[in-house]
DRENTORFI-574783 format. One record per residue: residue in three letters; x negated, y negated, z of N, C-alpha, C in turn. Coordinates in steps of 0.05 Angstrom, whole numbers, plus 32768, in hexadecimal, padded with zeros to 4 digits. Layout:
<recs>
ALAXYZXYZXYZ ...
</recs>
This chain:
<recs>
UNK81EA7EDD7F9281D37EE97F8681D57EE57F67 UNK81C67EDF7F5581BD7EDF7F4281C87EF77F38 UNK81D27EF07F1F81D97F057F0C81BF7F127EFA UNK81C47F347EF981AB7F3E7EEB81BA7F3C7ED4 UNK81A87F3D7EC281B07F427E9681997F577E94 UNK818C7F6F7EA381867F807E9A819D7F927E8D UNK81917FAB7E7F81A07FB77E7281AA7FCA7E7C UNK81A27FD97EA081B37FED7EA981A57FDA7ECB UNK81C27FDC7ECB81C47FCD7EEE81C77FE27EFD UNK81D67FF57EFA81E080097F1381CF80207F20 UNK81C980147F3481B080277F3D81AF80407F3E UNK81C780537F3C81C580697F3E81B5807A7F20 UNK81BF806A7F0E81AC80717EF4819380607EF1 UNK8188804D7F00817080457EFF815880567F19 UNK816180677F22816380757F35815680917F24 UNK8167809D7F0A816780AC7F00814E80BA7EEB UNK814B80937EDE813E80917ED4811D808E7EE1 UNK811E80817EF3810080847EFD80F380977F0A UNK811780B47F10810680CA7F20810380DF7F03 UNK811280D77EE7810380E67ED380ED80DE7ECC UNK80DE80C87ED080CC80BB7EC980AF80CA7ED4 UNK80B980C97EF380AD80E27F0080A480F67EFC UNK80BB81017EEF80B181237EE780AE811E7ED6 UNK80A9810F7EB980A181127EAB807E810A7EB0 UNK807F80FC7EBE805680F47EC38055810B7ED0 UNK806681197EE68055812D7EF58054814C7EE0 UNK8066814D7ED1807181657EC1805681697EAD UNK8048814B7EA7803181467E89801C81497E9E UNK801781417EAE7FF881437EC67FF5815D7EC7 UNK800981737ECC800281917ED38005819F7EC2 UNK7FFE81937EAA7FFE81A67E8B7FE281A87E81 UNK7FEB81C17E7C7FCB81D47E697FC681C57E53 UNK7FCC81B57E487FCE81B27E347FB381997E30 UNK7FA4819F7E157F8181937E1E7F8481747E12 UNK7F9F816F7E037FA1814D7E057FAF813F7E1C UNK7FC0814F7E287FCB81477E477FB581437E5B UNK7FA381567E5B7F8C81577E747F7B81427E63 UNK7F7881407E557F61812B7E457F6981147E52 UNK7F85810A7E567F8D80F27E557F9380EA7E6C UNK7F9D80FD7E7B7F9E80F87EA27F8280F67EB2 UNK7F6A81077E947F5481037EA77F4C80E57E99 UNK7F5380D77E907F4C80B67E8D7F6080B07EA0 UNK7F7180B17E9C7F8C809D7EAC7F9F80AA7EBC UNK7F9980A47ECC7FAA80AA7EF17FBC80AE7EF1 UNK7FC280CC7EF47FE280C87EFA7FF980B37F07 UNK7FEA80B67F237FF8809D7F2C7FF680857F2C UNK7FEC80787F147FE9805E7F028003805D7EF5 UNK800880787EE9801780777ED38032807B7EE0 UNK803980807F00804E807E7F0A805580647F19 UNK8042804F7F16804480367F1A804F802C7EFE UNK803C802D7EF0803C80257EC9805C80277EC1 UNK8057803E7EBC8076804B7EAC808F80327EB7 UNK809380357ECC80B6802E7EDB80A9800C7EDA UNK809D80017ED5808C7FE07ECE809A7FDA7EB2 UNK809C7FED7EA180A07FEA7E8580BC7FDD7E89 UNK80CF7FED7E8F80F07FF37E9580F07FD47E9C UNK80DF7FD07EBB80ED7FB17EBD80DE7F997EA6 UNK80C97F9F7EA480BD7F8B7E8A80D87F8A7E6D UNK80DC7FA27E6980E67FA07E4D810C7F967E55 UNK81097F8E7E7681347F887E7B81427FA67E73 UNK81327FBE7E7A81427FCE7E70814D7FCF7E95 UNK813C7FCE7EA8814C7FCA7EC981457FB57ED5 UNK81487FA67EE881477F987EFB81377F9D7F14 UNK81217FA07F1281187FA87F2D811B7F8E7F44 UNK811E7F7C7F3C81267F5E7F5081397F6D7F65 UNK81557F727F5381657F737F5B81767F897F65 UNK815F7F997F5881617FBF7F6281647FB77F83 UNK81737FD57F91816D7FD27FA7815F7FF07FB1 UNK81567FF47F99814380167F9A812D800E7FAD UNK81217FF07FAB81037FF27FB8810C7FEE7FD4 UNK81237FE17FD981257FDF7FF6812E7FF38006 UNK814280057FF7814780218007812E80368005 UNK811780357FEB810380497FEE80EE803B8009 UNK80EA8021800880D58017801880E780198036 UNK80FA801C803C810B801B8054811080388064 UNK8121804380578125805A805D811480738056 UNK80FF8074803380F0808D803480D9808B803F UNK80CB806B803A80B1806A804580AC8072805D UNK80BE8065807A80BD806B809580BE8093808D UNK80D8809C808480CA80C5808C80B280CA807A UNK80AD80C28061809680D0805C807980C18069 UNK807D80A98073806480AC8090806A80C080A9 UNK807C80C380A8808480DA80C7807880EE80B5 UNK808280FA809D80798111809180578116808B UNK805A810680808036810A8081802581098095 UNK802780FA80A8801A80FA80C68022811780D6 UNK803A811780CF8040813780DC8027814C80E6 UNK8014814780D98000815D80DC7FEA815480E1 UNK7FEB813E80EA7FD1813080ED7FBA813A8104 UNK7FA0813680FE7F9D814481127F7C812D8122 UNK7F8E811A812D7F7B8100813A7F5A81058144 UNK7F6A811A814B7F3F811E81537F2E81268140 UNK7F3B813781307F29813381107F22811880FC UNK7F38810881027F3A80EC80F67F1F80E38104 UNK7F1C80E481277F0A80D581307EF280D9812A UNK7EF780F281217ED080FD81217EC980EF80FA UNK7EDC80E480F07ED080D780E07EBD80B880E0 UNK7EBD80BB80FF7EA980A280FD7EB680858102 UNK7EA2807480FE7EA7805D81037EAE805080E1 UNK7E9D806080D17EA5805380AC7EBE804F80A4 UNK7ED7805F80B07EF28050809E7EF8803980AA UNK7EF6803680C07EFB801B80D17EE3800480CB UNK7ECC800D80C57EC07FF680B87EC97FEE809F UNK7ECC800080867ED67FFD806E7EF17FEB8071 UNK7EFB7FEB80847F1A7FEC80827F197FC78094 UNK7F067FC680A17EFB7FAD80AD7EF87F98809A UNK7EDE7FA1808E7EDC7F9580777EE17F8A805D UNK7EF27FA480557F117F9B80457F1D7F818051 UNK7F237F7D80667F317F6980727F267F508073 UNK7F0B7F5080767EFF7F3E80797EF77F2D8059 UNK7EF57F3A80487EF17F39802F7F047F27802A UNK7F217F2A802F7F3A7F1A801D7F3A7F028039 UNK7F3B7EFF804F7F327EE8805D7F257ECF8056 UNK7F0E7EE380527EF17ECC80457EF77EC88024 UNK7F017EDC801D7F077EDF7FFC7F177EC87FF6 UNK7F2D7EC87FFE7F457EB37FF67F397E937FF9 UNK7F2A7E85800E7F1A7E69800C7F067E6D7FFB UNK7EFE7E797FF67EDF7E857FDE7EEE7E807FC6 UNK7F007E8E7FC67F0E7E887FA17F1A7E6C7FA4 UNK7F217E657FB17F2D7E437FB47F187E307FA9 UNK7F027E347FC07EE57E297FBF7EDB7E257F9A UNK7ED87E3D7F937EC57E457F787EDF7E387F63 UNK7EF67E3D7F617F0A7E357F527F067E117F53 UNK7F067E117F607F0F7DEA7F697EF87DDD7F5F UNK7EDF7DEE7F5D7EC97DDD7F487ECC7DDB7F2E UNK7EE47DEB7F267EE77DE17F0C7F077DDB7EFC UNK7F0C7DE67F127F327DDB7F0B7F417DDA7F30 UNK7F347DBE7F2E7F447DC07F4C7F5C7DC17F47 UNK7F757DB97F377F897DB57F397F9A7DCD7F3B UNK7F817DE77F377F977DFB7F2C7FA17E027F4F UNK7F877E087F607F8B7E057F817F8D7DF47F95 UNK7F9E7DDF7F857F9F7DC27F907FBF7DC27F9C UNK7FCF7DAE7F9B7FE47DA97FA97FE87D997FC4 UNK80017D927FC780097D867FE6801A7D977FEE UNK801E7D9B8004803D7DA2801A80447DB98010 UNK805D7DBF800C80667DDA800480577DE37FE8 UNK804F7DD77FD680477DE07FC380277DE67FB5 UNK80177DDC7FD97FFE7DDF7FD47FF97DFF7FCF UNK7FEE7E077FC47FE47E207FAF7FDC7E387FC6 UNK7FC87E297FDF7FBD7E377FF17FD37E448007 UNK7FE87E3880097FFB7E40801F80057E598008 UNK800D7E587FF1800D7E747FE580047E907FE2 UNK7FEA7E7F7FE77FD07E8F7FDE7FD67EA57FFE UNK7FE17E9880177FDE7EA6802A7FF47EC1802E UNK800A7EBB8022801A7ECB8023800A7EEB8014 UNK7FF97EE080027FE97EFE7FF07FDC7F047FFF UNK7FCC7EF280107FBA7F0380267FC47F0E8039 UNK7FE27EFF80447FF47F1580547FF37F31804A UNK80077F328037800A7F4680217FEE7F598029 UNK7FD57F4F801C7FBF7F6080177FA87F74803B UNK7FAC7F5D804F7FA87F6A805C7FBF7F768071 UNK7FDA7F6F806B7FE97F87807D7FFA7F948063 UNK800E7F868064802A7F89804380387F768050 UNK80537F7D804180727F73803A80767F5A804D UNK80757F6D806980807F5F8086805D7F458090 UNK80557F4E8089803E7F37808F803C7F228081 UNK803D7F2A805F80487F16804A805D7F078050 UNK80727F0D805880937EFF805E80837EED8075 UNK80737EFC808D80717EE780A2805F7ED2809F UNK80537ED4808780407EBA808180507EAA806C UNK806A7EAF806580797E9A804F80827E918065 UNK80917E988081809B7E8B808E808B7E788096 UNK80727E7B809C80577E6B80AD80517E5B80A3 UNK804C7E578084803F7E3F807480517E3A8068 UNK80787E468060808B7E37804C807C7E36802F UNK80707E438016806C7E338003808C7E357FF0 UNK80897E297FE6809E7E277FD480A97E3E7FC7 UNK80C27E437FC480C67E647FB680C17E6B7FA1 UNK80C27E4F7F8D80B47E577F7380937E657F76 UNK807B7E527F8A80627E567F8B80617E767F94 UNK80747E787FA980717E9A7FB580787EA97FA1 UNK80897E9C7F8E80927EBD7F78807C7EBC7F70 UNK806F7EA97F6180587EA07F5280407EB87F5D UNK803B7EB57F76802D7EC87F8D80347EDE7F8A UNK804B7EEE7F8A80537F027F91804B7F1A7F74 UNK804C7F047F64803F7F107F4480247F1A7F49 UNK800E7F017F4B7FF77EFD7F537FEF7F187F71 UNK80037F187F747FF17F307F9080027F467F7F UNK80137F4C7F76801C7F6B7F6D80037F707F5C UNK7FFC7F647F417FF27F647F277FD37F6C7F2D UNK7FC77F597F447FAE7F5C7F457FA37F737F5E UNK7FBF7F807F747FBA7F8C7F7E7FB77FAA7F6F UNK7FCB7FAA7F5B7FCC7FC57F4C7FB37FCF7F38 UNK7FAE7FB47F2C7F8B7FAE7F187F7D7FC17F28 UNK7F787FBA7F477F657FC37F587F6A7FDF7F61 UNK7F857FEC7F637F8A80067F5F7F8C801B7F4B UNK7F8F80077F377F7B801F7F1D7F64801C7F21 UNK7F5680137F267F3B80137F267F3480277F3E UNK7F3980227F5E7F3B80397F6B7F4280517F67 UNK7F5580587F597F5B806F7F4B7F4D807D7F2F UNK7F4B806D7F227F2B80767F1C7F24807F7F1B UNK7F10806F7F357EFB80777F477EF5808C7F4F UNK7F1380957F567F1680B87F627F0180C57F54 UNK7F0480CA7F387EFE80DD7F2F7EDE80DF7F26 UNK7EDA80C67F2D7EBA80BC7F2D7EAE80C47F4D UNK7EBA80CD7F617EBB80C47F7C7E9580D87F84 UNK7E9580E87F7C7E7F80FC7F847E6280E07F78 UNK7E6880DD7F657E4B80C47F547E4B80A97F5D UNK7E6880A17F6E7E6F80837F857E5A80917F8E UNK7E5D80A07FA37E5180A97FBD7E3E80B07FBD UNK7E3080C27FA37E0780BA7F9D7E07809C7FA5 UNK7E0E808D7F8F7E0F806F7F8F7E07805A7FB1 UNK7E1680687FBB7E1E80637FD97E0B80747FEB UNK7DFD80847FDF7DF380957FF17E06809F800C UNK7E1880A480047E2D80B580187E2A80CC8021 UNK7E3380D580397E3580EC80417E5580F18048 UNK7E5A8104803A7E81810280397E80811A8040 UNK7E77812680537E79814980627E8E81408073 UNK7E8C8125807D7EA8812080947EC0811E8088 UNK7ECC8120806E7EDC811880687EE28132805F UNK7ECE813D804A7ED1815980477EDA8171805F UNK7ECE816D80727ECA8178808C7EF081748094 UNK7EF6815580957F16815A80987F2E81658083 UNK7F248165806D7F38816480527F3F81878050 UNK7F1D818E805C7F1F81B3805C7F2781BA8076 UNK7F2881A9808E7F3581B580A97F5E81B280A1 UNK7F60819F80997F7A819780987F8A81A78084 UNK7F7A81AF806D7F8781B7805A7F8281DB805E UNK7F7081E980747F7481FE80817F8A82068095 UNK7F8981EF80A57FA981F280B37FBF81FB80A5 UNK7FBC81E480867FD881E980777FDF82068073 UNK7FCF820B805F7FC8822680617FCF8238807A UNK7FC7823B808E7FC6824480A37FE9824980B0 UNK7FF9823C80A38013823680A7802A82368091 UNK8021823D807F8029823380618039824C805E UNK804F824B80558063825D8053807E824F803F UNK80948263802D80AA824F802680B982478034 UNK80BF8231803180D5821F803F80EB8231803C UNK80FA823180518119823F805481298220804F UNK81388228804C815982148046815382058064 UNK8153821280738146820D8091813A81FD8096 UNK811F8200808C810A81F6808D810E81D48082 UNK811C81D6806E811B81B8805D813281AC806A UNK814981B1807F815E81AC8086814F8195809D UNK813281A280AF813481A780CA811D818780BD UNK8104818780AA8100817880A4810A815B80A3 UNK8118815C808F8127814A80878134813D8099 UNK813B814C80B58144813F80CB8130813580DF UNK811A814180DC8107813680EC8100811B80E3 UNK810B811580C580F1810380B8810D80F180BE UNK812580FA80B9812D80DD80B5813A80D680D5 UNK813D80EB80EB814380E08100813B80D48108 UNK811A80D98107810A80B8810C810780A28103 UNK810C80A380E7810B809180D78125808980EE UNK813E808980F08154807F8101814C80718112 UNK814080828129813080778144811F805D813A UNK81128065812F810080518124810C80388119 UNK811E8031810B812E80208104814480168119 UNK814980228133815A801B8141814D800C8153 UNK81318016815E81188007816F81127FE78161 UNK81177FF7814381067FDB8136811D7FBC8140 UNK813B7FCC8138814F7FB3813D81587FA98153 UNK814B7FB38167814D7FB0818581287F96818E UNK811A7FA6818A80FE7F9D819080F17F7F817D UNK81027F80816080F27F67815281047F4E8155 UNK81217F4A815C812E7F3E815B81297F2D817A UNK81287F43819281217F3F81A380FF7F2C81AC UNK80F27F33819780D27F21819D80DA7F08818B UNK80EC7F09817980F07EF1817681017EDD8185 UNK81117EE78190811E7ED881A681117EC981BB UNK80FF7ED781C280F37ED181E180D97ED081D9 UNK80C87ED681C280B17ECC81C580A57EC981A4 UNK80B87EBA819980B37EB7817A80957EAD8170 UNK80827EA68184806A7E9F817E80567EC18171 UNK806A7ED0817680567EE4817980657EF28156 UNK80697EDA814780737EE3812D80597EE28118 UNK80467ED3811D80347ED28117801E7EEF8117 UNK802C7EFD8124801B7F1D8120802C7F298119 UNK80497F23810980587F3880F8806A7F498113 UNK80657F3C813080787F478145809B7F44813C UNK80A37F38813480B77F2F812B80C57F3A8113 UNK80B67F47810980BB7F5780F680C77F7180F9 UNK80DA7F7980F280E87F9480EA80E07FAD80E4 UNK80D17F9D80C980C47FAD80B780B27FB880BF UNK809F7FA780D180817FB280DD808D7FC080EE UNK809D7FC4810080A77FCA811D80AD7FE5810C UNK80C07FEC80F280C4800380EA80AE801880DD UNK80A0800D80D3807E801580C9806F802280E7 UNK8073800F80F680618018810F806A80318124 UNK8082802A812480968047813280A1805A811F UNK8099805F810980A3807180FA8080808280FF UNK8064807580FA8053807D80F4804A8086811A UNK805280808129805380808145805B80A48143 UNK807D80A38140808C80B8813B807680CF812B UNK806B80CA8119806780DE810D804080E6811D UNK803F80DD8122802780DE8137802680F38159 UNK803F80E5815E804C80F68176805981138172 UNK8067811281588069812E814C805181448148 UNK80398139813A80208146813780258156814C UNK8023814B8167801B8160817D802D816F818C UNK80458173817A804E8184817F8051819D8165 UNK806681B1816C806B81CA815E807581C28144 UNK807D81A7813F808E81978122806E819A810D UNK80618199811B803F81938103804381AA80FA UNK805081C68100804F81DC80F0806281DE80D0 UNK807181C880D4807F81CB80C0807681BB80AA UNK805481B780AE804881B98091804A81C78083 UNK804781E6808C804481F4807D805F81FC8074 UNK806F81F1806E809081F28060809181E18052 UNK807D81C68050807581BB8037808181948049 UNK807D8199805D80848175805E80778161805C UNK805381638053804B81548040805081518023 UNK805F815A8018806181698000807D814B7FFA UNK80928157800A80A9814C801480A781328016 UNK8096812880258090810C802580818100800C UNK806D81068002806381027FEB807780FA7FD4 UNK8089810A7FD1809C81067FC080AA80E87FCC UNK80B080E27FE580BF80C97FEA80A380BA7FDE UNK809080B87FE8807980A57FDB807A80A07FC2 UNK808480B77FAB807E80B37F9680A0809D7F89 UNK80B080A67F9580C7809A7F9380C2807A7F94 UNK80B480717FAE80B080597FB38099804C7F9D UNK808D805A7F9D806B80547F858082804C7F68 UNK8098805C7F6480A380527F4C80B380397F4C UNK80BF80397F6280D380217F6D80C180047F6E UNK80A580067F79808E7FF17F7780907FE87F54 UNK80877FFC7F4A807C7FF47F2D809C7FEA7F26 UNK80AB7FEE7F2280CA7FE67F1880CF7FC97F20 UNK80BD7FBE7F3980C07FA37F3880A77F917F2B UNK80967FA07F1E80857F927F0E808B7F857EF2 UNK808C7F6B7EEC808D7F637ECF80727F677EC3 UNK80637F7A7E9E804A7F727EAF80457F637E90 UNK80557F557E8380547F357E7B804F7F1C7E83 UNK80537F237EA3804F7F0F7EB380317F077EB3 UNK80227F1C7EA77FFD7F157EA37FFA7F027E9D UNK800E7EF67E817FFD7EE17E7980077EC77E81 UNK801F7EC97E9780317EB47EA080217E9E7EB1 UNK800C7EA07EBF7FFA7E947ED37FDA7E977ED6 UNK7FD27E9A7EC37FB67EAB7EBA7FAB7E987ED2 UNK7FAC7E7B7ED77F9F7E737EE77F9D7E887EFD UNK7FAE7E837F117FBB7E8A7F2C7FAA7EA97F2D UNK7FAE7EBA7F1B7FA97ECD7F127F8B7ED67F15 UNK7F7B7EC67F067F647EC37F077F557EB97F28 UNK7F627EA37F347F5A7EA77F517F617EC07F67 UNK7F797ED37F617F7B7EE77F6A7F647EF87F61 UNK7F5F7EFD7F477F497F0D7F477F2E7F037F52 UNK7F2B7EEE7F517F0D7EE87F637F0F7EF47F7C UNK7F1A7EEF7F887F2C7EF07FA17F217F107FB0 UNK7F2B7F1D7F977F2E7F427F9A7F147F407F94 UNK7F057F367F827EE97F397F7D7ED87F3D7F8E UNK7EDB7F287FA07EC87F1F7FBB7ED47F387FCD UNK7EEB7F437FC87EF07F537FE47EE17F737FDE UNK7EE07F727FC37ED37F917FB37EB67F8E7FBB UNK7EA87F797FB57E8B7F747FB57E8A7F7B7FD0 UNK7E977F6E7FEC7E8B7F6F800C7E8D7F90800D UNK7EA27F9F80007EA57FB280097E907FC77FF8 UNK7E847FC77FE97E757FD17FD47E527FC87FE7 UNK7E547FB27FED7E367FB17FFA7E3C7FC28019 UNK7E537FBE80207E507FCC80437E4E7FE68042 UNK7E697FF280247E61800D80267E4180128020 UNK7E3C8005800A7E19801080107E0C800E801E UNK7E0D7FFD80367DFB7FEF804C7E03800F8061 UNK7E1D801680627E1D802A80757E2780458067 UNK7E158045804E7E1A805E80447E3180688045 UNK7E51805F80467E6A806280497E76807A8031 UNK7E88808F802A7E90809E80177EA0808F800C UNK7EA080897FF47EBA80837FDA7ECE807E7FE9 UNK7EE2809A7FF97EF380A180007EF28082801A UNK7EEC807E802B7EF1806580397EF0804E8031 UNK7EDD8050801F7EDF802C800A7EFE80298001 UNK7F0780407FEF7F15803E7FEB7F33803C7FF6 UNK7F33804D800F7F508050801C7F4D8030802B UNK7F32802D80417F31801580457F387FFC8038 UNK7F378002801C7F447FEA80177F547FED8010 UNK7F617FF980017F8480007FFD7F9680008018 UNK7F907FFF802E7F977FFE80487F9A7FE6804F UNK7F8D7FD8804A7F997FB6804B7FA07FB08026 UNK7F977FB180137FA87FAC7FFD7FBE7FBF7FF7 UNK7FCC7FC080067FE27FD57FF77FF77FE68014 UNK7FE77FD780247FF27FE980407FFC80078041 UNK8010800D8056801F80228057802D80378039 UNK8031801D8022803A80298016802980387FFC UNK8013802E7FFB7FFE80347FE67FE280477FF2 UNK7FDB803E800A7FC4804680217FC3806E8018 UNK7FDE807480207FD88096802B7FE3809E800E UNK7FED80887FF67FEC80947FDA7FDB809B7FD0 UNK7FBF80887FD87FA3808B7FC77F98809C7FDB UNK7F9180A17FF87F8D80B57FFE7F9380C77FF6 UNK7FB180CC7FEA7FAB80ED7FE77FAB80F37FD7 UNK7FA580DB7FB97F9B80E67FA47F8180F17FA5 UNK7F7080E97FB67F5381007FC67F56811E7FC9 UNK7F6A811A7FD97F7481357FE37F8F81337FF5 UNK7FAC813F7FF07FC7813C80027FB981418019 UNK7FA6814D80277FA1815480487F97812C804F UNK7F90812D803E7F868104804E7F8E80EB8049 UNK7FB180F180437FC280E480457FCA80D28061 UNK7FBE80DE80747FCD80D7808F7FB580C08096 UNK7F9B80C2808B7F8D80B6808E7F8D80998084 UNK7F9F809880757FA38080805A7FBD8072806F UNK7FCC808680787FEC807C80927FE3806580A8 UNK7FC0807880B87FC4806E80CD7FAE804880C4 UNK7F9E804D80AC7F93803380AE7FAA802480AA UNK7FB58028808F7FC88012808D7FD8800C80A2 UNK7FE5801D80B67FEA801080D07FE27FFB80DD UNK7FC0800180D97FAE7FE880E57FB57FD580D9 UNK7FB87FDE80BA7FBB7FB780B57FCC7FAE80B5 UNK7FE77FB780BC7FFF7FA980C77FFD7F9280DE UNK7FED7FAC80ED7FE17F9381097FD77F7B8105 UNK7FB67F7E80F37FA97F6C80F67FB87F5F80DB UNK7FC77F5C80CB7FC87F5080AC7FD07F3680B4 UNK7FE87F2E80CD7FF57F1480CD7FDE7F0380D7 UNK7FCB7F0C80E97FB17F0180F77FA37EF280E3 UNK7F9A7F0B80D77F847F0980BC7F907EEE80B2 UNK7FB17EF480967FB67EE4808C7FB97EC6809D UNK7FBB7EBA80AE7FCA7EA680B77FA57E9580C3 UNK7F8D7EA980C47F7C7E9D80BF7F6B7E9980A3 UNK7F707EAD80987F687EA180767F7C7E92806C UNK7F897E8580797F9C7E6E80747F967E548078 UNK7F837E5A80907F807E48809D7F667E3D808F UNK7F5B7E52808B7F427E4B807F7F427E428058 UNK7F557E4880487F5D7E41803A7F5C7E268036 UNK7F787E1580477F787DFF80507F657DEE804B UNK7F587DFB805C7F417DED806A7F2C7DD98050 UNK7F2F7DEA80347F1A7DEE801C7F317DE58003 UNK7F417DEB800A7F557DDE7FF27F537DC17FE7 UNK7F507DBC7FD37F467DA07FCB7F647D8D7FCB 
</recs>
């Protein structure tokens, strides 16, 4: 491995530093104070817990390459705080939201499909060369790995570098290009939040269903809500991470195994670990709902998990360079068309079916951002519709290797 020349390698103090980093954004957000509130009400808190720990690796003061913070937060906390947050879920309320998050969340998908040959297309009339190439280094077999990335994550992304091979330079090249322009699009969602009531005139929405769950769910809490005993956080913590166990022991038994005996089926991310651990951890925490474990909301195990989210949200930004802007402006520039076309489908459908803010939005953070971003921006709405942000992104685990490996195809197809 490559030697780091950042200025603090040892994770236990890079560790330290990004969970002060933490309380210092969360410590300034919940202050009286009328230039603090002035300034959180322009800019997102949790922008600024992406932002902040971005600087550290931009300025070589850490290594996020070579950290291994993002792989133990994305490994071990992500799987319990999806058990934790689903914990309370309550499915038949989810259902009576209709058919709109699943169209939003459709559409999202369909957007970066058709999006990714559309930006090829419109690019190539005037700089073909920039989406040009042969063999490993043609531009478009890159381009697929971001649409992995965008409509599932991590494990769909990996299964489309295996599928098309581009070159590792072109994929880092990519991997910039989908962090940089997926996050653009999450400040802007975030935002949005606070605009969300004047989206939804806009939209002509009716958001009583969402309201209708945010006030059923967040009555339960209530309804249950008590301090945590020593007990209480012991019994947690075991619930979240015994599964997380199970869940990881299924995964190394079940993905290794479909690749053995039926490796064709790698092409939907079966083969994968990662998805196999995403899907049985979010399984796990689903099956818990219905039992007597959903009570120990009210001891705070959304709360609990939130905090692993936020851990991970900092571990993300820590692998951002964000110098890297002006490294590829081309490349860059076709990613944003890209997102463009996928904002516009979703901006005419939500209006076409009068859709709330709240599903434009999770819908598409649910395929841009999956598991690990989906039930973040949900519950910057509200913590009760976090679980809602869990189970799409689930979906797009499924459908992302599908999706990507045909906007690949179709890529191809238009590449000059």
């Amino acid at each position: 491995m490559e030697e780091s020349h950042a200025l603090i390698t040892n994770d236990a103090v890079v560790l330290g530093l990004l969970l002060a980093l933490l309380a210092f954004v969360f410590r300034t957000s919940s202050s009286s104070h009328p230039g603090l509130k002035k300034f959180y009400g322009i800019v997102p808190m949790l922008l600024l817990c992406y932002f902040l720990p971005s600087l550290l690796n931009t300025f070589n003061i850490v290594d996020g390459e070579h950290s291994q913070l993002y792989y133990v937060a994305s490994r071990y906390l992500l799987p319990a705080c999806l058990i934790l947050l689903t914990l309370s879920v309550d499915l038949r309320e989810i259902a009576r939201l209709g058919y709109k998050p699943v169209v939003m969340f459709l559409t999202g998908t369909v957007g970066i499909i058709l999006g990714g040959p559309l930006a090829i297309l419109l690019v190539s009339t005037f700089n073909p060369e920039l989406v040009g190439g042969a063999g490993p280094e043609a531009v478009w077999r890159g381009m697929t790995t971001v649409a992995g990335s965008w409509i599932g994550g991590g494990a769909n992304q990996a299964a489309m570098y295996e599928v098309f091979s581009p070159t590792n330079t072109l994929f880092g090249i990519m991997i910039t290009v989908d962090i940089l322009v997926a996050e653009v699009w999450m400040a802007f969602l975030l935002i949005g939040i606070g605009k969300k009531d004047r989206i939804d005139r806009f939209f002509k929405a009716d958001s009583s269903s969402v309201d209708h769950l945010q006030n059923k769910m967040e009555a339960f809490s209530k309804s249950i809500a008590r301090n945590p005993t020593t007990s209480d956080l012991m019994v947690m913590l075991g619930i979240a991470f015994s599964a997380t166990a199970l869940a990881h022991l299924l995964a190394d038994g079940i993905a290794p195994a479909i690749s053995e005996h039926a490796p064709y089926l790698a092409k939907f991310s079966l083969t994968s670990k990662f998805f196999w651990l995403i899907v049985f951890a979010t399984t796990a925490g689903v099956i818990l709902s219905f039992t007597k474990a959903r009570e120990y909301e009210g001891a705070g195990a959304s709360k609990i998990g939130t905090v692993f989210i936020f851990i991970l949200v900092a571990t993300i930004g820590m692998k951002m360079d964000i110098r890297s802007l002006g490294d590829y402006p081309g490349l860059f520039m076709v990613g944003a068309i890209w997102m463009i076309f996928h904002i516009i489908l979703l901006v005419i459908v939500g209006r076409l079916i009068r859709a709330p803010y709240f599903f434009l939005a999770v819908g598409s953070k649910a395929n841009i951002g999956g598991a690990a971003s989906a039930p973040v921006l949900a519950a910057a709405f509200h913590p009760a519709l976090a679980p809602v942000g869990v189970l799409l992104a689930v979906f797009g685990y499924v459908l992302g290797t599908y999706g990507a490996w045909l906007c690949g195809l179709l890529m191809q197809s238009v590449a000059p």
